[in-house]
C-alpha positions as CSV (number, residue, x, y, z in Angstrom):
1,X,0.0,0.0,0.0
2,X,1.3,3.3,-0.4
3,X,2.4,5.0,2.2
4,X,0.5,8.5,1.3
5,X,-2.8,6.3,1.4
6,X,-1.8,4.8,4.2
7,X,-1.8,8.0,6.5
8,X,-4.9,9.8,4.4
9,X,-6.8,7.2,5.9
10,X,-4.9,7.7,9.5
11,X,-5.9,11.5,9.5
12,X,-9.1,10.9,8.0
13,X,-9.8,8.7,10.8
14,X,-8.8,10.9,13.5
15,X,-11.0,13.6,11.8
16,X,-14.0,11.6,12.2
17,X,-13.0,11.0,15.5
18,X,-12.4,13.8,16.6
19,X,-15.1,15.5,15.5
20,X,-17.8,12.8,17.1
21,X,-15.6,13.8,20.1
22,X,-16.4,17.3,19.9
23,X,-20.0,17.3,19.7
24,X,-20.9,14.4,22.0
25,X,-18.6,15.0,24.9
26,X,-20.9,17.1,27.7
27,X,-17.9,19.2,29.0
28,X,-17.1,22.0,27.0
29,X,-13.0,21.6,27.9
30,X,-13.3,18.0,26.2
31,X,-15.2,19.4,23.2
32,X,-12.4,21.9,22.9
33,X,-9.7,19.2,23.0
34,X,-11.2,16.9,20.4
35,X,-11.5,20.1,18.0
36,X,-7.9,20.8,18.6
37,X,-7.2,17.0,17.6
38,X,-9.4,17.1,14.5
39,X,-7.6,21.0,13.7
40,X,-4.0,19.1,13.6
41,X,-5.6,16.2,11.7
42,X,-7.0,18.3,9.1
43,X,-3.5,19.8,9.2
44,X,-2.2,16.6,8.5
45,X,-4.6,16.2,5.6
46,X,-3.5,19.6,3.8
47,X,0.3,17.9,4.2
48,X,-0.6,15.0,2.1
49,X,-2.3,17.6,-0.7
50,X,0.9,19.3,-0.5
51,X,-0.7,22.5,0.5
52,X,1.9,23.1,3.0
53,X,0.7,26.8,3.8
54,X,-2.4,26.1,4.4
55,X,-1.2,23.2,7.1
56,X,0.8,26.0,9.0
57,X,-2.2,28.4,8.7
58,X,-4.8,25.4,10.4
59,X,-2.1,25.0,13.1
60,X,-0.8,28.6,13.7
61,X,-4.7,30.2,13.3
62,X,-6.9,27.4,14.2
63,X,-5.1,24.8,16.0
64,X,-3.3,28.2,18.0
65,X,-5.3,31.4,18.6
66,X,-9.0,29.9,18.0
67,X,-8.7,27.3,20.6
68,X,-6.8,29.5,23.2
69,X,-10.0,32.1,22.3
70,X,-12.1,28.8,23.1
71,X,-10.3,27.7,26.3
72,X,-10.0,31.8,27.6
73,X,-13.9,31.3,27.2
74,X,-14.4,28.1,28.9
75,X,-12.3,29.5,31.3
76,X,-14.3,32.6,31.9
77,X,-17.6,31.2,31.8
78,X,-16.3,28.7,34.7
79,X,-18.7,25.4,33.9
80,X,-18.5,22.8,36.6
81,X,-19.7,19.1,35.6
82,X,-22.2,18.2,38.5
83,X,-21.5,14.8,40.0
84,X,-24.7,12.9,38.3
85,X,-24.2,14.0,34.9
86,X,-23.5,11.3,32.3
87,X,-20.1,12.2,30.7
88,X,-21.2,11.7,27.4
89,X,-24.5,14.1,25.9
90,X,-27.5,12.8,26.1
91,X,-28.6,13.7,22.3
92,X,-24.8,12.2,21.2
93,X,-26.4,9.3,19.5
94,X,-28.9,11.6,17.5
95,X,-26.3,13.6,16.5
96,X,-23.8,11.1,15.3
97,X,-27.0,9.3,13.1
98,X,-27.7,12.9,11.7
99,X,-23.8,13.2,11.3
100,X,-23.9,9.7,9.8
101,X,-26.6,10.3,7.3
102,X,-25.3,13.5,6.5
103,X,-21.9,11.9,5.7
104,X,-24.0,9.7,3.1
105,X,-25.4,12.8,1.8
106,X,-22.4,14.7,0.8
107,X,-20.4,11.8,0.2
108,X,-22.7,10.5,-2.4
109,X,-22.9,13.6,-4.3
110,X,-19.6,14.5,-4.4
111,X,-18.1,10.5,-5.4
112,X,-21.1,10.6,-8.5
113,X,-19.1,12.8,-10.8
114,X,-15.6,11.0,-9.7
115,X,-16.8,7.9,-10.3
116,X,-16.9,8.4,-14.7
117,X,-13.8,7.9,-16.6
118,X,-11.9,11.1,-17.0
119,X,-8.4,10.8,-18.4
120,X,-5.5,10.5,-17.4
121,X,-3.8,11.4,-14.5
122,X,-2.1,14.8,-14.7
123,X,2.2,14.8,-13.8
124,X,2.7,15.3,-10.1
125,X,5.6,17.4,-11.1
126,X,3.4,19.6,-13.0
127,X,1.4,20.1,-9.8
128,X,3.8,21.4,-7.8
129,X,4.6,24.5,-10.1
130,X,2.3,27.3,-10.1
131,X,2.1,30.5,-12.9
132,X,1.5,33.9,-11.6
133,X,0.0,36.2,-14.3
134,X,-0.5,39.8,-14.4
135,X,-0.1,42.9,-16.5
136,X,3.8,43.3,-16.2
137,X,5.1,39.8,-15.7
138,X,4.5,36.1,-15.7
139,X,6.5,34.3,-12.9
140,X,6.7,30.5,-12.2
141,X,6.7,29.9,-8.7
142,X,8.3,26.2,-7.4
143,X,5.4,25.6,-4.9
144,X,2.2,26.2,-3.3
145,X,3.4,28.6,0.0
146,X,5.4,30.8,-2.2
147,X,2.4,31.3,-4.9
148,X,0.5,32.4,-1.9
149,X,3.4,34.7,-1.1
150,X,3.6,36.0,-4.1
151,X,0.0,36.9,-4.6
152,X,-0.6,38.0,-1.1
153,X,2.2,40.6,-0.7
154,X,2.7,41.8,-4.1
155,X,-1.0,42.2,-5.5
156,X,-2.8,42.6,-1.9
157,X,-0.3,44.0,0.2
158,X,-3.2,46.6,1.3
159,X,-6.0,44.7,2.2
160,X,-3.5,42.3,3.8
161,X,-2.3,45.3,6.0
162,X,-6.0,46.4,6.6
163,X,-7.2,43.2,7.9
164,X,-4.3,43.1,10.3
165,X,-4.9,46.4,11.9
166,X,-8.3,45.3,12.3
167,X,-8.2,42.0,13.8
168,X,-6.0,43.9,16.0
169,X,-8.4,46.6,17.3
170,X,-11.2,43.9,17.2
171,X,-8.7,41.7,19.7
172,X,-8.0,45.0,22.0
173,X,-11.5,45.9,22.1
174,X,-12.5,42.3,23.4
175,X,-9.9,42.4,25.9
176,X,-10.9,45.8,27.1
177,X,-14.4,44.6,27.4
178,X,-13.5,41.4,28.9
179,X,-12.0,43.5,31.7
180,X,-14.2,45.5,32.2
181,X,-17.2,43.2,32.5
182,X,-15.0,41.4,35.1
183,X,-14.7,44.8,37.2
184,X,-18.1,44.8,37.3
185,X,-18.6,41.2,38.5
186,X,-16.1,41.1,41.1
């Protein structure tokens, strides 16, 4: 078997997983641990499809800053388990039929048009060269993470900037009103 196939169906599997684990665990702090296992996981997939930026982006954004934003929130809202509580939510089962069914759903419409004869398959060494177009110059780039460099801080250095500076106030405003709802509280 090869080995790539071998380890698609590894992190497939461990998606699955870890996403049954996040919505039919009762405590919130497990949920957030099983997403964190299907963020690397999905990681792991974008490795295989040799999409290596968008890998470090699902572990630097996702598998980073979204779950410590998730865990700061657990932490903040401060739920406690009572002692008679099943460990496992009581509408898991539903949820991982509806999950199940939904699975057949998708699955089936997106194998249909995969399953007629196309031709062949393209060169894998063709794949991992990219051609950047515009106006002035046509520039072949040696892989996916500096095509994404290229477009990003040459054509949309701007909107790049912008975005930061907002995500920034957006994160200092949170923290200011996290603070000061606390103030309050206490």
């Amino acid at each position: 078997m090869d080995p790539s196939v071998f380890f698609f169906w590894v992190f497939a599997a461990i998606t699955v997983v870890g996403a049954l684990g996040v919505i039919t665990m009762r405590q919130p702090l497990h949920s957030a641990l099983f997403l964190l296992l299907t963020f690397l996981a999905v990681a792991g997939l974008f490795i295989l499809q040799h999409a290596e930026f968008l890998a470090a982006v699902q572990v630097l954004v996702y598998a980073g800053g979204i779950m410590v934003l998730f865990l700061f929130t657990i932490m903040l809202v401060n739920v406690r388990r009572q002692a008679k509580e099943p460990f496992v939510n009581r509408r898991a089962g539903i949820a991982v039929l509806a999950g199940f069914f939904l699975f057949l759903l998708v699955g089936g419409v997106l194998t249909g048009p995969a399953l007629v004869k196309k031709g062949p398959p393209a060169d894998p060494a063709a794949l991992k060269t990219t051609v950047i177009e515009n106006s002035t110059a046509r520039v072949v780039v040696p892989g996916n993470s500096e095509a994404v460099a290229w477009g990003l801080y040459r054509d949309y250095l701007l909107p790049f900037e912008v975005a930061s500076v907002f995500l920034l106030v957006a994160m200092i405003g949170a923290v200011v009103l996290g603070k000061r709802s606390l103030e309050k509280f206490d």
